[in-house]
N, C-alpha and C positions, 0 to 999 in steps of 0.2 A: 258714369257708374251704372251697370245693369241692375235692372230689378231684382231684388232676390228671393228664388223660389219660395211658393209658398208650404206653408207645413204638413201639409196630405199629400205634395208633391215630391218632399222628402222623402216622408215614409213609405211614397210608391215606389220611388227609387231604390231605398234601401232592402225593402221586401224581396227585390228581384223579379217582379211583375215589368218594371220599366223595360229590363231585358229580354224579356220571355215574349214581350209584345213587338219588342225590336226584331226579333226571330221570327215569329209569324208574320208577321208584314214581308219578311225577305223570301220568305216561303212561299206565301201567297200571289207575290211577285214575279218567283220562278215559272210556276203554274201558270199564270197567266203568259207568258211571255212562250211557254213549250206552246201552252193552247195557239195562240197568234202567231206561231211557224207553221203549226199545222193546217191551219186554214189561210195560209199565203197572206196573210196580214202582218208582214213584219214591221210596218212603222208601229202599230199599237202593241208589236210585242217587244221593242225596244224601248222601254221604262226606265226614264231616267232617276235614279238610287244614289247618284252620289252627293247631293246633299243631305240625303237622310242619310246615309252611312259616314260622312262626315259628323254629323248632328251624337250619331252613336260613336264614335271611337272612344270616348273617354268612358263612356260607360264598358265597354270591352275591355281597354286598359286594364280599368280597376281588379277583372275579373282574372287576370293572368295569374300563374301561379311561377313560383322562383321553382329556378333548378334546383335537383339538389346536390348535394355536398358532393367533394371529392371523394375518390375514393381512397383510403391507409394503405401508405404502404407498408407491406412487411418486413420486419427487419430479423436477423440472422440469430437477436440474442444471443452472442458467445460469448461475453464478458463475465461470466458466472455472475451476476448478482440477482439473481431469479429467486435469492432467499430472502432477498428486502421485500416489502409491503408494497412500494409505490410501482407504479406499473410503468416501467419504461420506453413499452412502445404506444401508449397513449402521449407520453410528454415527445415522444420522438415525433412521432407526427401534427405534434400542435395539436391532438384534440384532449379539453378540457373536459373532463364528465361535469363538474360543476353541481351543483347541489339544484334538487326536484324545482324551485324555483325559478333557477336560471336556465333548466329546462325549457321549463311552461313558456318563456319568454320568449324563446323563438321555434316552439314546436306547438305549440297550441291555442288555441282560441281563446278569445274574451269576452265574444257576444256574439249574437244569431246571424247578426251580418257582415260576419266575418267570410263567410264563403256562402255568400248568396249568390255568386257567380255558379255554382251548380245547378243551381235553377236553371240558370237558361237554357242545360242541359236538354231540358227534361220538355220539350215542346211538339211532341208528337200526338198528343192529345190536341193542338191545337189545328197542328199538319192533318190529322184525319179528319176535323171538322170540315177544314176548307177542301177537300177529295168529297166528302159526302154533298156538301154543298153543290159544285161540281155535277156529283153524280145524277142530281135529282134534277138539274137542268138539260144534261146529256141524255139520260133516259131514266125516266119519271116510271116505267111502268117494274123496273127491277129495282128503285125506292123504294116502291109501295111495298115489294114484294119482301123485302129488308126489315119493313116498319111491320109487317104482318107475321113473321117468322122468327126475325133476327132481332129483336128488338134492343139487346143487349151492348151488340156491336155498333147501334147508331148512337146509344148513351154511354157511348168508352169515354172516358177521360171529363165527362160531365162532373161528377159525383167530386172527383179530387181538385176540379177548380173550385166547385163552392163548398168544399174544405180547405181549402186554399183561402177563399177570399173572409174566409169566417176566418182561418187563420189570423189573416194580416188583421182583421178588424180589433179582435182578440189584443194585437201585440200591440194597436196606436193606443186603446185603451190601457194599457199594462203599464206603456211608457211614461204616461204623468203618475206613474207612484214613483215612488222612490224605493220599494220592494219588489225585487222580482216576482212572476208571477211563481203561482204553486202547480205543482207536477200534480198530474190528478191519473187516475188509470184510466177514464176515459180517452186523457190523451195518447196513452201509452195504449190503447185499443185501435185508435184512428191511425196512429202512426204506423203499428205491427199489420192491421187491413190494407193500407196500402202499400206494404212492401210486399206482400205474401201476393194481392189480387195485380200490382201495376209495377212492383220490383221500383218504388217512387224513389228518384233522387232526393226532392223536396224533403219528402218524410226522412229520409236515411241521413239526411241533413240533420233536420230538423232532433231525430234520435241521439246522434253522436251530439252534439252539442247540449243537449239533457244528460249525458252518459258524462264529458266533462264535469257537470254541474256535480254530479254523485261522486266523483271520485276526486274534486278539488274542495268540495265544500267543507271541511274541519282545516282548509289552509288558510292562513294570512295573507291576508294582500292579494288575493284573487277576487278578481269580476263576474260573477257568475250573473247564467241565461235565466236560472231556476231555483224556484227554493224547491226543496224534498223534505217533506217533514214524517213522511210515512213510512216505519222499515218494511212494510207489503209493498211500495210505489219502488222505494229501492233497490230493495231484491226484485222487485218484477222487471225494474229499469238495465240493472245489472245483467238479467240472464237472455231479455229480449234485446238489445244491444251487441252482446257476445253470439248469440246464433243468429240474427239476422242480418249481421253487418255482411260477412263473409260471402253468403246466399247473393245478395244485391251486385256487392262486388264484381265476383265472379261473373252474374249474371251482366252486366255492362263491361266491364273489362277481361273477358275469358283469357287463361292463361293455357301453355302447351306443356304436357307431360307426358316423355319419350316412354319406350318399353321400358327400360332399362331403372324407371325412377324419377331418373332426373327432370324439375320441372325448369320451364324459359319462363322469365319474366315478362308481364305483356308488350307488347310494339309501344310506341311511346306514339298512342294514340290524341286527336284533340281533348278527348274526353278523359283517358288517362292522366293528361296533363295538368286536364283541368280538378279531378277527384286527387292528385296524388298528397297537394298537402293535408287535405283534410285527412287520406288515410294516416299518414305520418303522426299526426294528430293524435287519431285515434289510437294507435300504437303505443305511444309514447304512454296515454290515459292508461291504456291496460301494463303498462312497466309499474307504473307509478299506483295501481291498482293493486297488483301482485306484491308489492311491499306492503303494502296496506294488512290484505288480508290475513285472518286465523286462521278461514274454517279450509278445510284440507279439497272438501266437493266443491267448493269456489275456487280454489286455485286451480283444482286439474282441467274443471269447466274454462275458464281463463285462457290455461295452457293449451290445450286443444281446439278451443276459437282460434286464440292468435294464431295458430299455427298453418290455419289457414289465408294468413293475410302477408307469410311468408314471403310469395313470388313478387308481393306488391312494394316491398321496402330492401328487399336485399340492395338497392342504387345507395339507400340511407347505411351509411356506414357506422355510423354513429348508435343508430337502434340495433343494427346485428351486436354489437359491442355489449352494448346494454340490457341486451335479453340474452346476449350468454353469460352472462356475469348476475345471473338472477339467481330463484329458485334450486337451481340444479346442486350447488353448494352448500345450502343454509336450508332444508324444509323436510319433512318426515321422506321417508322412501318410498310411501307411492306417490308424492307430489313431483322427486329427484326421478320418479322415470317417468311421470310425464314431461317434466321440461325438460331430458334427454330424448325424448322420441320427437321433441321439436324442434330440438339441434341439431337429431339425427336428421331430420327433413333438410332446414336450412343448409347440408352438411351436401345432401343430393343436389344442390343447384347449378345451372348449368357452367355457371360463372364459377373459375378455377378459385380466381380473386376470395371469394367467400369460403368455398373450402380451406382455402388455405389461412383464413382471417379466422373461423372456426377450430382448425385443428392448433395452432399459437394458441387462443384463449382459453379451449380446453383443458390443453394441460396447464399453463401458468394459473389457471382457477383449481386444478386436483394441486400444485405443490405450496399454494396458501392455505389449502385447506385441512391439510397434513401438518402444518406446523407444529403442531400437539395430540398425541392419540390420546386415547384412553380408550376405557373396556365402553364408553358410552358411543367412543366417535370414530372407533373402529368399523363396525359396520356400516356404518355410509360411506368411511373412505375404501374401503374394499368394491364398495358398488359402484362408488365413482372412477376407481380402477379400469372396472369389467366396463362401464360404459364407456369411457373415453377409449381404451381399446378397441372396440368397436365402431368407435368410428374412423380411428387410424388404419383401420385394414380398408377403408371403402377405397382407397385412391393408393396402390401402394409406391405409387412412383414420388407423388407428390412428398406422404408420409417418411420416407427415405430423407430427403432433404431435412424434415424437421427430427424427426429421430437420429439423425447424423450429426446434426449443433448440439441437442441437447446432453446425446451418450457422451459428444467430446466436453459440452460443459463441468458432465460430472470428471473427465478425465482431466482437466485442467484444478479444478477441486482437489482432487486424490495428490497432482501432482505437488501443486502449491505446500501443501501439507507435509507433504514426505521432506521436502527439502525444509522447511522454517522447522521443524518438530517443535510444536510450541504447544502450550495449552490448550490456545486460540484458533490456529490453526488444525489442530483436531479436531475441533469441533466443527470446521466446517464440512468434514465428514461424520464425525461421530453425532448425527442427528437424525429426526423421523423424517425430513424431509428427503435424505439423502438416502435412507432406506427405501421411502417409498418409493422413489424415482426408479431405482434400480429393478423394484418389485414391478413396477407399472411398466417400464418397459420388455422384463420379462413375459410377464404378459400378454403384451401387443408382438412380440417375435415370435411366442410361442402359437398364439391366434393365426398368426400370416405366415407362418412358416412349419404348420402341421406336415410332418412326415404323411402322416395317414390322409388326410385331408386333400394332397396332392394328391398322393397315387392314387387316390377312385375319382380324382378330376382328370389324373392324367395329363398334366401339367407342370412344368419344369420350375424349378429354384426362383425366386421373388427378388424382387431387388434387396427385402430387408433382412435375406439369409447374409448377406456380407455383413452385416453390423451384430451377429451374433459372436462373434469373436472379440472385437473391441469391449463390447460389454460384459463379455467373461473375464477379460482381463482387468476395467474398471475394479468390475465383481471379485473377483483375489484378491487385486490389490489394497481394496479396504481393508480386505480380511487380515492382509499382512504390516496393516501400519500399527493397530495395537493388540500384543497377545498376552495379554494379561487377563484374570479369572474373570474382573469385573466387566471385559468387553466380552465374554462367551453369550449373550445374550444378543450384541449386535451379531454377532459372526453369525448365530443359529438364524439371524431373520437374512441376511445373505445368501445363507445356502437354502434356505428352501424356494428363496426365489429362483436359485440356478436347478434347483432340481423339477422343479415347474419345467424349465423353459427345456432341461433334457428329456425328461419325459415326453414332449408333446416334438421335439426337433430331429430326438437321434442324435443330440450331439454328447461326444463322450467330454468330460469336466473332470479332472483330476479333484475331487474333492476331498476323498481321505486322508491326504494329509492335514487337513485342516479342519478334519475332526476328530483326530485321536488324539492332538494335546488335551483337548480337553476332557479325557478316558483317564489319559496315562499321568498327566498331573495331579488330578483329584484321586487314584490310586495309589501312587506312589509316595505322596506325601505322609510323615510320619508323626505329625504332632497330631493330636486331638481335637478336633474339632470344638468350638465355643457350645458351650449350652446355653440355647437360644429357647424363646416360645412363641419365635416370628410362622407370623401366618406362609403357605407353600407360596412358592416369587412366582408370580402369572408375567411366563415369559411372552406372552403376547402382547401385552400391554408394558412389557420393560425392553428399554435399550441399553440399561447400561445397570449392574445390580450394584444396589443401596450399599452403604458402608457398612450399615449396620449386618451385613446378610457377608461380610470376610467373615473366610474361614469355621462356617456354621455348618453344621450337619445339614441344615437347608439346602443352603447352596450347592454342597456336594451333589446330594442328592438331585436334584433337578437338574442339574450341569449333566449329571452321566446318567438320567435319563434320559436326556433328549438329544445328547450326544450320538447315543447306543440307536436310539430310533431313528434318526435321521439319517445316519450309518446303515442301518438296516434298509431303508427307504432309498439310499442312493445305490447299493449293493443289486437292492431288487429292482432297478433298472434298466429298461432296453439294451441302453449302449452297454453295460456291463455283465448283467445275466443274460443277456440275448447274444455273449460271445462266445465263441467256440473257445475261447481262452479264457473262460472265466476261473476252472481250477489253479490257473497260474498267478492270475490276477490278485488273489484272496490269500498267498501266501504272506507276502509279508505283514497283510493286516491281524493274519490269525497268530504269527508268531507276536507281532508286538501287545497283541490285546491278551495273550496267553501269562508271557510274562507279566507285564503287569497286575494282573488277578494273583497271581503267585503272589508277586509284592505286596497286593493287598491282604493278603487271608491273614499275617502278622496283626492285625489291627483289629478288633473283634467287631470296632464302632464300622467297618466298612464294610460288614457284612450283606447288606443291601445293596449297594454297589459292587462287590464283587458277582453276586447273583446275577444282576440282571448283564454282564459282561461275558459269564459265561457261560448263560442261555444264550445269548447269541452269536459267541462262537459254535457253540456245538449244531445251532444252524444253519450258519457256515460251514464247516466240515460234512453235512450230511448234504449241502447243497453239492460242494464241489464234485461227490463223491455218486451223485445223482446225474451229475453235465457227464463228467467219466465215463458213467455208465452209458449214457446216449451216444457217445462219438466212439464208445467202443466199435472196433471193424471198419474207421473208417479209413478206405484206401487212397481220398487225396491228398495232397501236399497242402500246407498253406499257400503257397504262392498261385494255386488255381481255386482263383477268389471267386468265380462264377460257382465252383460247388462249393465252396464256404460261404457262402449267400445264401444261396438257397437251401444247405442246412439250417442255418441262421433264423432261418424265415419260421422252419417250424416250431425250434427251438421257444422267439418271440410270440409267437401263438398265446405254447401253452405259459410265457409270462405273463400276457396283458389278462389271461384268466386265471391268475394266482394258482395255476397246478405247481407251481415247483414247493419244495420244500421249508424257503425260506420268500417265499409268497404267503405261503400259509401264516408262516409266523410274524408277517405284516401286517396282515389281517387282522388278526387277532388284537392287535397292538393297536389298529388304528379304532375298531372296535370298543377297546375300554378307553383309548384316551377320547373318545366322541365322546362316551357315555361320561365320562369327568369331568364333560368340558361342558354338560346340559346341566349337571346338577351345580355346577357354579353359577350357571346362567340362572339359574333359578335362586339359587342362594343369593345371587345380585339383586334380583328384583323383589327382595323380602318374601320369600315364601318358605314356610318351614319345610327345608330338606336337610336330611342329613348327610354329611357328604363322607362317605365312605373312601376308604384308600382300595 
């Protein structure tokens, strides 16, 4: 049975000095052995090493770091259940997220000698002793010259071993308490001096594992390096941690970032290999940090560190998962754009793998987050619209593949429905989530598939101009599963989404038939309205109007108002005012909306409604009669579509600058419904306004 080591022999071991010393001896042995070829001494420069390097292997052993993980694959999602909760392509690939505990378990440390194999890193301080040592034997009179000028460069790496050895002295005394020791700002001075003056692994060490301590210490059942009992040591720990880890990083493991953005992750260096768990580590601390936090200048601080530490975990599939399923969902909206400007990075990597692991979590994170709008959770989900948009146009080859499952998802939805016509089965269209999908992908076609956009790039049709069709047809065909008064709310948030996507494509959308029932119903109708003293229905924040709101002069009213505007809004569009056929186009709208105003003036209670009906016919009529007048003298044919284009062209000019007639009267329109739609906003937030009709 061998002796077994003594207890300062331990703690030299565990320190990482055992190692550090194992390295300089291999060093110092090199040197010697260069020096002994050079002067034709080669039996004294063949040094024999392999019992000390036997002697060292298990101390090397210890130090190795595990691969990491595989990488997800991605799966096609077309099953439509992307309206359940539980995330399908986490259970498809066997990964568990697992509760912050069973995190900590295999991504984080327990104690300081947990990665003291980084130390051994760090022996260049040692390597320049034995070069000066060397030096002053080779030639003494450019020593001297060194010690008289340079004084600095002969005390490199002096300073940080006897902070080192005070270190280790430090920790054997700490370890007969049974209380960790205490975080003092001293240390956190020592620590931030040698990463700023020596870029110290040691220190950087030494820091992330104080940085665990802060951000596990209110858990159960964790082993912490340190106690913190000071919220100055913790906030100083917290934001010296976040700006210096990255600095260090980079500065031992440089990564490559092309013109274009995209950055490469480092070469899978000895020393990457050897820092990567510890970074993983540290990542993970900041996931579990970012839940933590309230204050908003700590989270973006947070977000904007890690986001540097991006090119060093993208191989961890597991933390891309888990920092996109952060912040970006659940946090005020300047925290939600900085962890989308972090996405958006991770989103550049050169690895398709990631983009494509990004663009899946994205939107499956926008159509959880939709589940339920209201006037409070509107605004973030419109922003998380515009962002995830954005990041679908970076890659439009890629983005095609997934915007092609998921438009057919909603068409397998629509289909299902139309065939069972059930309750149940309506609702798996009549929902917000199904609305916004529709709105979000309008969106991202109308983003990547800009008419205007193109032509000053001068660049030809995208791959995701072919899935504007399918998704207009999705887009209908909700429209046409239920036409009754109380869907006129989902139908209006349908069509503005397609008038989005014409506006910004040129593509023409038959849309007016499918908004004049709700003109010509709510005028035509002969019984009298309920006397109600229901507040005005906020069709923005409704999909489907309340029971209480049949058959009410309310409802009328709000129905053929925004029938008539959004009619007016799709009227005053490219594809439709920008046609040399637009006088033709406008007839059957104006005879059917004519008639029906007729029908109404019988009814004295529909006098506001019939108004605002034929104000904007008579818009119409003076618009037609305006196109008329333009194409008067013209000598082509239609069928010579090169000078029907190029009239065309001027025509759209003066629409995208509201000169025409019923431009103007858009304007106007959109004018007071902004101004109605601030003083609600403020009536929301308690503020005395009066809100005016």
């Amino acid at each position: 049975m061998g002796k077994k080591a003594a207890k300062s022999t331990r703690k030299y071991a565990a320190s990482g000095q055992l190692q550090k010393a194992i390295q300089a001896r291999r060093k110092h042995q090199d040197v010697r052995r260069k020096a002994g070829k050079r002067r034709g001494a080669k039996a004294r420069g063949a040094v024999d090493t392999v019992g000390e390097r036997e002697n060292d292997k298990e101390v090397e052993e210890n130090g190795e770091v595990d691969n990491e993980p595989k990488g997800m694959t991605v799966d096609d999602f077309l099953g439509g259940n992307f309206m359940d909760d539980s995330d399908e392509d986490l259970e498809s690939s066997g990964i568990d997220e697992g509760s912050d505990e069973e995190r900590d378990d295999d991504d984080d440390i327990s104690d300081d000698g947990s990665f003291a194999s980084v130390d051994a890193l760090e022996d260049d301080g040692h390597t320049h002793l034995l070069e000066l040592s060397k030096l002053a034997e080779k030639d003494p009179e450019f020593y001297k010259y060194l010690q008289e000028n340079d004084r600095e460069l002969l005390e490199f790496g002096l300073e940080d071993d006897s902070e080192e050895m005070s270190d280790v002295q430090e920790d054997g005394d700490e370890e007969d308490d049974e209380r960790p020791p205490i975080l003092t700002l001293q240390d956190l001075r020592n620590w931030s001096k040698a990463l700023l003056k020596h870029r110290s692994l040691r220190a950087l060490r030494k820091l992330l594992v104080a940085f665990r301590s802060a951000v596990h210490m209110h858990d159960d059942g964790q082993t912490l390096a340190w106690t913190i009992d000071s919220p100055s040591v913790y906030s100083k720990l917290i934001t010296t941690a976040l700006k210096f880890s990255p600095v260090v990083l980079e500065y031992h493991c440089p990564f490559k970032t092309s013109a274009d953005g995209k950055f490469k992750a480092p070469t899978q260096t000895q020393k990457f290999k050897a820092l990567q768990k510890l970074i993983f580590s540290f990542f993970h601390n900041i996931i579990h940090l970012l839940s933590q936090l309230t204050d908003a200048e700590t989270q973006k601080l947070a977000l904007e560190e890690s986001a540097k530490l991006l090119p060093y975990i993208t191989s961890n599939r597991k933390s891309v998962k888990l920092y996109i399923k952060g912040l970006w969902s659940s946090a005020d909206d300047s925290v939600r754009i900085s962890a989308f400007l972090s996405i958006r990075k991770m989103a550049s990597s050169s690895d398709e793998s990631i983009l494509n692991m990004v663009l899946k979590s994205t939107y499956l994170t926008l159509v959880r987050a939709c589940r339920s709008t209201s006037a409070h959770t509107l605004p973030s989900i419109n922003l998380m619209k515009n962002c995830a948009s954005e990041i679908y146009v970076l890659d439009h080859a890629m983005a095609y593949q997934h915007a092609f499952g998921y438009i057919r998802q909603l068409a397998v939805l629509l289909r299902n429905s139309m065939k069972a016509k059930t309750k149940e089965s309506y609702k798996q269209v009549y929902n917000w989530q199904f609305v916004h999908c529709v709105d979000f992908w309008s969106i991202t076609l109308a983003r990547a598939c800009d008419t205007t956009s193109q032509q000053a790039e001068g660049s030809t049709e995208t791959e995701l101009n072919a899935l504007i069709y399918p998704l207009v047809q999705v887009a209908l065909g909700a429209i046409k599963l239920i036409s009754n008064s109380r869907s006129y709310p989902f139908h209006f948030h349908i069509i503005r989404s397609l008038l989005h996507l014409t506006r910004h494509t040129h593509t023409y959308v038959p849309l007016a038939p499918h908004l004049l029932p709700a003109l010509v119903s709510t005028l035509s109708s002969t019984s009298k309205p309920k006397a109600s003293t229901l507040r005005p229905l906020d069709l923005e924040t409704t999909i489907r109007a309340p029971q209480q709101y049949l058959k009410t002069r309310v409802l009328n009213e709000t129905s053929v108002e925004e029938a008539a505007f959004l009619l007016a809004e799709y009227l005053n569009s490219i594809p439709v005012l920008g046609s040399v056929a637009f006088p033709e186009i406008v007839v059957p709208i104006v005879l059917t909306l004519r008639k029906a105003a007729k029908g109404g003036k019988a009814q004295p209670w529909k006098s506001k409604e019939v108004g605002t009906v034929k104000s904007l016919v008579e818009r119409l009529e003076e618009t037609a009669k305006w196109v008329q007048f333009k194409r008067k003298g013209l000598s082509f044919s239609p069928k010579r579509l090169d000078e029907v284009e190029e009239w065309e062209r001027d025509i759209r000019e003066l629409v995208e600058r509201n000169e025409t007639p019923l431009g103007k009267y858009v304007k106007v329109q959109r004018k007071a419904r902004e101004k109605r739609r601030m003083l609600i906003e403020k009536a929301r937030e308690g503020e005395d306004e009066i809100l005016e009709e």
